[in-house]
C-alpha positions in Angstrom: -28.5 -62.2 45.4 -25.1 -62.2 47.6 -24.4 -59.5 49.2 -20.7 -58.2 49.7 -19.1 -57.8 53.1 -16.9 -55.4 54.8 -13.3 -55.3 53.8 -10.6 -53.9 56.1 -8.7 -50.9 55.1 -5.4 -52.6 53.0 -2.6 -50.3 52.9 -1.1 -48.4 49.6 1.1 -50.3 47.3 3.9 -47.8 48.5 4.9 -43.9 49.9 3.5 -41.3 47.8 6.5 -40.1 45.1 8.6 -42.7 45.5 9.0 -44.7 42.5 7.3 -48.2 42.2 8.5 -50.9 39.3 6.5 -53.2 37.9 6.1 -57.0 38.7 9.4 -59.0 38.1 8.0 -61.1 35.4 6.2 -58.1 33.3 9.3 -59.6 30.8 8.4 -63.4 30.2 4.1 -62.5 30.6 5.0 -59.5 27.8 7.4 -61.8 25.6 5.5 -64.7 24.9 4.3 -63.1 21.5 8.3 -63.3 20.4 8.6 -66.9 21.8 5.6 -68.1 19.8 6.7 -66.0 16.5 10.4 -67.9 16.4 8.6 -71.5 17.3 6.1 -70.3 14.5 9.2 -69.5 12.2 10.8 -73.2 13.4 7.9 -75.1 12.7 7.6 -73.7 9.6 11.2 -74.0 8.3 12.2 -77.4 9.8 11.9 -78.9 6.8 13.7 -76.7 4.9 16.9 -76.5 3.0 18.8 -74.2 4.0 17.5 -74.0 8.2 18.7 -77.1 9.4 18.1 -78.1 12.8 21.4 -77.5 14.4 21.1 -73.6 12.8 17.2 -73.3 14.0 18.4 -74.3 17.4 21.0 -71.4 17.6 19.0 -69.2 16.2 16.5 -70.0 18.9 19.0 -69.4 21.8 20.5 -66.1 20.4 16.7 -64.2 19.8 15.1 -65.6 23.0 17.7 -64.5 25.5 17.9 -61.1 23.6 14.4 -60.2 23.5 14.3 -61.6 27.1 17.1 -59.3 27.6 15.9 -56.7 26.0 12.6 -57.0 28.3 14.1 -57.0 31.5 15.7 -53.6 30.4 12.6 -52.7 29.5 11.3 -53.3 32.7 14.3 -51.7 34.6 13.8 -48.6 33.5 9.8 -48.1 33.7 8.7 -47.1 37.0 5.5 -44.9 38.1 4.7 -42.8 41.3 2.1 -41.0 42.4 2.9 -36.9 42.7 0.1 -34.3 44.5 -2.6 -35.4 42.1 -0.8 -37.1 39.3 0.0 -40.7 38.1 4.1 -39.9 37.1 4.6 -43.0 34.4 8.7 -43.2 33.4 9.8 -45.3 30.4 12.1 -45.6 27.9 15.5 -47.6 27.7 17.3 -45.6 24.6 14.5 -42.3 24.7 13.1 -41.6 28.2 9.2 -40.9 28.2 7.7 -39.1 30.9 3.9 -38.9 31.5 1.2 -37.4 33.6 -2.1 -38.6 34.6 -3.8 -36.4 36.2 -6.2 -38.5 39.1 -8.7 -35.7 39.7 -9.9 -36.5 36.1 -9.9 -39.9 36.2 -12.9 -41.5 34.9 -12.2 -45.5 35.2 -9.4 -48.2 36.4 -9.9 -51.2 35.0 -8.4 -54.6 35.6 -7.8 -56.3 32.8 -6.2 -60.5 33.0 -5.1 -62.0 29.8 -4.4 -65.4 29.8 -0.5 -64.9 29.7 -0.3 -62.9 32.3 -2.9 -65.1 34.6 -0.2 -67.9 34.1 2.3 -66.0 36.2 -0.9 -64.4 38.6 -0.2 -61.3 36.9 -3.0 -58.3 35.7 -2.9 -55.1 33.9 -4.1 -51.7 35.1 -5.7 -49.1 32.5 -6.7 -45.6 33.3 -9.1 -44.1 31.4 -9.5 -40.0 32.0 -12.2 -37.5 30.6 -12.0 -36.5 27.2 -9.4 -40.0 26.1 -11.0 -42.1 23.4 -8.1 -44.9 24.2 -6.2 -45.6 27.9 -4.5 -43.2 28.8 -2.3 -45.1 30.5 -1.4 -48.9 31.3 0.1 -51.0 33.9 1.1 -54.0 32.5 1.8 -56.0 34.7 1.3 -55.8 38.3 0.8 -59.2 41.0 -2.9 -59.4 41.0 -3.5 -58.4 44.9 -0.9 -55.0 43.7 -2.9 -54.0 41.3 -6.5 -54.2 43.7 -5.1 -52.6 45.6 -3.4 -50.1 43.5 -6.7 -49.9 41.8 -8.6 -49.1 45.6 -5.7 -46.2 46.1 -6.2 -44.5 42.5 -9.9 -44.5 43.1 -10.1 -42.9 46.6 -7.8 -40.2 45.7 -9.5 -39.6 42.8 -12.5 -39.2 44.8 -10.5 -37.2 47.3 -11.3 -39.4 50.1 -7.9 -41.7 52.1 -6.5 -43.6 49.7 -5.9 -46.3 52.6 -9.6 -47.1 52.9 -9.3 -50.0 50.9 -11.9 -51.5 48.1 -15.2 -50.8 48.5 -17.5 -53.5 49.4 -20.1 -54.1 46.8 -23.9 -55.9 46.4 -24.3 -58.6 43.9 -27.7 -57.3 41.1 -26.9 -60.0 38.3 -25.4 -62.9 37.4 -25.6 -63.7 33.5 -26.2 -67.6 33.1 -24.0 -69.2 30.8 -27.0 -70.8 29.2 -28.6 -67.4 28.6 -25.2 -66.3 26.8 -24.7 -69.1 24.5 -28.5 -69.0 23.7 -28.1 -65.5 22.6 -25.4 -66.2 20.3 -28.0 -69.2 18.4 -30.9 -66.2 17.7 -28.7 -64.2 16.6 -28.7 -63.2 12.7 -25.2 -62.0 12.5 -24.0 -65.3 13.6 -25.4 -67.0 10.7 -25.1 -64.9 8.3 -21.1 -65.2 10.1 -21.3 -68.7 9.7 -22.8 -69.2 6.2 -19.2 -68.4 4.5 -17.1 -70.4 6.4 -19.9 -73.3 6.0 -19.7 -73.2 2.2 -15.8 -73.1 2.1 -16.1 -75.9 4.1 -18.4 -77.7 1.7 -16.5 -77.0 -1.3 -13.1 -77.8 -0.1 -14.7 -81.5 1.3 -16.9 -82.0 -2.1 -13.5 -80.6 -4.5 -10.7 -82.8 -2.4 -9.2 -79.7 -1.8 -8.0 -78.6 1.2 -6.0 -75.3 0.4 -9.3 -73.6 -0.1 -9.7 -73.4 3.8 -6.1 -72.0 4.4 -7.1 -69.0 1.5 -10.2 -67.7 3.7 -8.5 -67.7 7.4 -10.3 -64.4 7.8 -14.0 -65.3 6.9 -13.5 -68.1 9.6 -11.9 -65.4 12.1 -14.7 -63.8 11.7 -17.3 -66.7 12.1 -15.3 -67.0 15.5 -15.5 -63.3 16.9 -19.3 -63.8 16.2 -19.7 -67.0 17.9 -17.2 -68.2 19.9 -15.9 -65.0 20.9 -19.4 -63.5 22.3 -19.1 -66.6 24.6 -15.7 -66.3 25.4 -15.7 -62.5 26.4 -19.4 -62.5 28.0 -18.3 -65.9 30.4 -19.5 -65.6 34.0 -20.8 -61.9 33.5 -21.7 -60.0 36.4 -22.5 -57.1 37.9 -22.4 -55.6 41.0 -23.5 -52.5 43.0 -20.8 -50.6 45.3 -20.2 -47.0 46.4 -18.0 -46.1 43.7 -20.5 -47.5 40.9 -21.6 -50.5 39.3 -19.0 -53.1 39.2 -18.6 -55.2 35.9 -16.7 -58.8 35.5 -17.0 -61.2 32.5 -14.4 -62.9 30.6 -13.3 -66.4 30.0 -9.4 -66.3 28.6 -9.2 -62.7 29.1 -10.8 -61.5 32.6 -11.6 -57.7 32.6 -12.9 -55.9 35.9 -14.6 -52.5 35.0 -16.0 -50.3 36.9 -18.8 -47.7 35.9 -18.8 -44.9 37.7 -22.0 -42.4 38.9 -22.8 -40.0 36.4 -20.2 -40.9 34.2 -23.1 -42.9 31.9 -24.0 -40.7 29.3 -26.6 -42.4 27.1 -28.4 -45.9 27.4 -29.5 -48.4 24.5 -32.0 -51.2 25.0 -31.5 -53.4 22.5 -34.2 -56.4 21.2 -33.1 -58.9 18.0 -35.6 -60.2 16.1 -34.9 -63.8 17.2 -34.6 -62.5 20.8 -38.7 -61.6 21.2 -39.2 -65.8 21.5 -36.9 -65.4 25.0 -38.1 -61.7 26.2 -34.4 -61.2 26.0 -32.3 -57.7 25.6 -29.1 -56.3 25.4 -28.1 -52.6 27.2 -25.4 -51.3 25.8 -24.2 -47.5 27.5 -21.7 -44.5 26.4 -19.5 -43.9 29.1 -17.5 -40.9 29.6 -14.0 -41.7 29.1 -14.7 -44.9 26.9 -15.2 -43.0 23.3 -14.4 -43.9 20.4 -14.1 -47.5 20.9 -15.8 -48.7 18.1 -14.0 -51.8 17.9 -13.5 -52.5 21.7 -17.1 -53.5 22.1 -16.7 -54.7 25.7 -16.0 -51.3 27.7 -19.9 -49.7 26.0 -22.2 -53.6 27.2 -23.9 -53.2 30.5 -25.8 -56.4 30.2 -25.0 -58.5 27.2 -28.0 -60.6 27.3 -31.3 -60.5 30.1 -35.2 -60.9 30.1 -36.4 -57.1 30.2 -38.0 -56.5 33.5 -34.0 -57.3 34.7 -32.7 -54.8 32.3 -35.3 -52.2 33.4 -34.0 -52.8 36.8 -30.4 -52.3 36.3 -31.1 -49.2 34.3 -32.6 -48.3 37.6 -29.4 -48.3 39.3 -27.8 -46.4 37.0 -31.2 -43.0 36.5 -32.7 -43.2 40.2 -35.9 -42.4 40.1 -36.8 -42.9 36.1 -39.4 -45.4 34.9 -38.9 -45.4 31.0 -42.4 -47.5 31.0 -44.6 -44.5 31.7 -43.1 -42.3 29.4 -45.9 -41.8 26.3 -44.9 -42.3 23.1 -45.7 -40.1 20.6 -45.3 -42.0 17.1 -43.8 -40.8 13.8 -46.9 -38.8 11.2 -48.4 -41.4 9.0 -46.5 -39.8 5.6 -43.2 -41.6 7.2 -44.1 -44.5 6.1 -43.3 -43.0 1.7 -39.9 -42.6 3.6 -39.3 -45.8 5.5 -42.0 -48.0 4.5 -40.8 -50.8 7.2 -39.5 -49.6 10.2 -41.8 -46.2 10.1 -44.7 -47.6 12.8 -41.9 -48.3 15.3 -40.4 -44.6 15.2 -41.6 -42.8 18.5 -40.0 -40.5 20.6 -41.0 -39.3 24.5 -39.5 -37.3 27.2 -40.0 -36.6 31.1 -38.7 -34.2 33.7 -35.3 -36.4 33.9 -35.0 -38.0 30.4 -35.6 -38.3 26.5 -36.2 -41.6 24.8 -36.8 -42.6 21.3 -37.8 -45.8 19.8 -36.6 -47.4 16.3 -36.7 -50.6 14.7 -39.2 -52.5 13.6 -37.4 -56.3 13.5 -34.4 -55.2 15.4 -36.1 -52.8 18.1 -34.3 -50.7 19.8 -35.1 -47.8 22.6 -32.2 -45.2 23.4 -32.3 -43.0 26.9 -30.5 -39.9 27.6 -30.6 -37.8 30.7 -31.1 -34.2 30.2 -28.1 -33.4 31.8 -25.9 -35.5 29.3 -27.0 -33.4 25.9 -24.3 -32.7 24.4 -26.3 -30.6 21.5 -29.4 -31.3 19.9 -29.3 -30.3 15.9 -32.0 -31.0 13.0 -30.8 -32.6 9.7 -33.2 -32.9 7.0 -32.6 -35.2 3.8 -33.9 -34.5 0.1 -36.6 -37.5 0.3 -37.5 -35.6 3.9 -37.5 -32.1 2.4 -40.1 -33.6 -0.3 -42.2 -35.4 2.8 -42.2 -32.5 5.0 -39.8 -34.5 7.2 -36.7 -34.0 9.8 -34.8 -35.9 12.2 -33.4 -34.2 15.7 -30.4 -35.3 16.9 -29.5 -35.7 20.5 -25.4 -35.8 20.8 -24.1 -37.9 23.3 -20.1 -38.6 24.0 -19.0 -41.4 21.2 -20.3 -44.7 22.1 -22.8 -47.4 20.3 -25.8 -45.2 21.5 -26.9 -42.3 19.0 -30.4 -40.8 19.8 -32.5 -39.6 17.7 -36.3 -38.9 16.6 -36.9 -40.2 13.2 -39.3 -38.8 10.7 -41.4 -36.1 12.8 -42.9 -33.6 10.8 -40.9 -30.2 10.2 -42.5 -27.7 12.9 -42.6 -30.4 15.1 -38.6 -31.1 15.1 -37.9 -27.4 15.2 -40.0 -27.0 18.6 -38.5 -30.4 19.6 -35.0 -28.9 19.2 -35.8 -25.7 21.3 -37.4 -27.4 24.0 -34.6 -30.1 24.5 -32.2 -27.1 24.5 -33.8 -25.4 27.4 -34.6 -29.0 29.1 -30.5 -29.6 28.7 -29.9 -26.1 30.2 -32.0 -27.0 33.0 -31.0 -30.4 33.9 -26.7 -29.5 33.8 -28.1 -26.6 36.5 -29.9 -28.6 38.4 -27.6 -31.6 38.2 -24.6 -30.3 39.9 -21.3 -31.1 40.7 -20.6 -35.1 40.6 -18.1 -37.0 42.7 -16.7 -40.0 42.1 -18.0 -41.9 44.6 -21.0 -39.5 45.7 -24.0 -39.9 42.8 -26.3 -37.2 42.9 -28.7 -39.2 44.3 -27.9 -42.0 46.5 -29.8 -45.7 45.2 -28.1 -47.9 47.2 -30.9 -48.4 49.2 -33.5 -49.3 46.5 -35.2 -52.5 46.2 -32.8 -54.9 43.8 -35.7 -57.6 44.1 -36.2 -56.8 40.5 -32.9 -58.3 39.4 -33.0 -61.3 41.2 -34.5 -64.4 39.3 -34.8 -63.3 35.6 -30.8 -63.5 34.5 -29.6 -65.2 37.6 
């Protein structure tokens, strides 16, 4: 475990309301999509008729300078400031666009590299605010020590603090080995069930002598890659640290993303176990984060820990519910008649709760265990299907902001889901009183000096 040392105060990017551009070469880092697209179209056409050399050449040094062009004006006329407690973003070269984000809801800034822009030392700023189920705004691009510390100054006034005071130092928890990462990807199911298509195209385009069939199925193999590959790629050197604002998260091999999960802002919690997974210990927590719904695609803003033995998971959720120990919460399991309903996966539906939290358990192969503060119920409802309706069945719903994590008790028995939903209503009414106001860099209650001892060894 490394531990993070005091940083001096750095200075703002620049004065309060005076309008700030951003970096020079936003235009080239932006425009290499257009540069690759007319190389694409030159490669593709040099052999033919009618786009001779001499004419692809041309063509090439009209559209280059004039997207280039086109870019820099771009650039010109985008500028941002910061007014009282708003982000001002200006853009627009033929229709002006003028937006506010306003800091005091602010909910995340991350700092987000892609492989372009780390070519010219460049990174990209995006704001995420309460309520937003996309960025609600983005700073592409800024020089990479400009946007920490633009990042440091959107953060402290945010949490109404100086916004000189610089980053906040921060405590090393875990370190994800890239052993651990790739290992997860092999016992995995979805990656060969991923795999399997692109295998047999392969197969039957060696054993036919025909190689066009691999061209005709680009996307099975794109997504044979976004299973495999890509898990590595975007989980790469994951870590995660503990600072004063929250729990700091960097993985990323091409594209490097810096995230930061603020205190309080986690609204649910998924522990995740694949099958294959049990023969390692390993599991997966995945959280919803205020600010970060509706990402369904955009899988890596909702993973706290992509891959770890569970005594290291356990740990970190530590970090994030002080004071909760999800292993002495009892269990009560789902009545025996669930099993005419789900005759699998009935024996693994339990639910519990304590004075802090309510957990249920699914799965029977591919387990899984969702957490939810009190505090963070959203509304609890009771549905109740035909086949449950004939059982004597219902399943309570715990809503939580959009995010992977959906909690809910499975299969109890009628009377008991309507006493469950009027007890988790009053338990929700009690926790958002007792719960109180959150600041952004003041959690309710402070863990920073808890044991980490926990974290240390199993994913390091």
């Amino acid at each position: 475990m490394s531990t993070g040392t005091e940083q001096s105060p750095a200075p703002p990017v620049g004065p309060p309301g005076e309008p700030r551009r951003l970096h020079p070469l936003t235009p080239p880092a932006r425009g290499w999509v257009v540069i690759a697209a007319c190389l694409g179209v030159v490669v593709h056409n040099f052999n033919s008729q009618w786009a001779t050399p001499s004419r692809l050449i041309i063509g090439l040094g009209v559209l280059i300078p004039l997207a280039l062009g086109y870019g820099y004006l771009s650039w010109w006329f985008t500028t941002f400031r910061i007014e009282g407690d708003d982000l001002r973003l200006d853009s627009g070269v033929v229709f002006r666009r003028t937006r506010h984000v306003r800091l005091s809801r602010l909910q995340a800034v991350d700092v987000v590299r892609p492989l372009a822009a780390r070519l010219f030392g460049l990174a990209e700023l995006q704001l995420q605010v309460a309520g937003g189920d996309k960025a609600e705004a983005s700073l592409s691009f800024l020089g990479e020590a400009d946007a920490q510390r633009l990042r440091a100054e959107l953060l402290a006034r945010a949490a109404g603090v100086r916004p000189d005071v610089g980053e906040a130092p921060e405590q090393a928890l875990v370190s994800v080995p890239l052993s651990a990462v790739v290992g997860s990807v092999l016992l995995s199911l979805g990656t060969w069930a991923a795999l399997a298509p692109s295998l047999v195209v392969l197969f039957l385009a060696v054993v036919l002598a025909e190689p066009a069939i691999v061209f005709g199925t680009v996307p099975l193999f794109l997504a044979a890659w976004q299973f495999t590959a890509g898990r590595v790629i975007r989980n790469f050197d994951f870590t995660v640290a503990r600072s004063p604002d929250g729990l700091r998260l960097r993985h990323g091999l091409l594209e490097q993303r810096h995230q930061t999960v603020p205190p309080g802002r986690v609204q649910a919690v998924r522990i995740a176990q694949p099958w294959l997974w049990r023969l390692r210990g390993w599991v997966r927590v995945e959280i919803n984060v205020a600010g970060y719904g509706g990402r369904d695609g955009d899988k890596k803003e909702t993973i706290l820990l992509p891959v770890a033995p569970r005594e290291v998971a356990h740990g970190l959720l530590g970090q994030i519910l002080p004071g909760v120990d999800i292993d002495t919460i009892e269990l009560i399991p789902a009545p025996r008649r669930a099993r005419w309903h789900d005759p699998v996966g009935w024996s693994a539906y339990a639910y519990g709760a304590d004075a802090e939290v309510f957990v249920a358990r699914s799965g029977r192969f591919h387990r899984i265990l969702d957490v939810i503060p009190h505090a963070k119920v959203q509304s609890v409802r009771r549905t109740q299907g035909p086949w449950e309706r004939r059982l004597g069945l219902a399943t309570v719903h715990l809503d939580s902001t959009p995010g992977p994590v959906h909690v809910k008790a499975a299969r109890r028995d009628v009377a008991e889901a309507e006493a469950m939903v009027a007890e988790q209503a009053e338990r929700s009414r009690t926790g958002r009183r007792e719960a109180g106001a959150e600041r952004w860099i003041q959690p309710a209650s402070d863990s920073s000096s808890g044991s980490t001892s926990s974290l240390d060894g199993g994913a390091r």
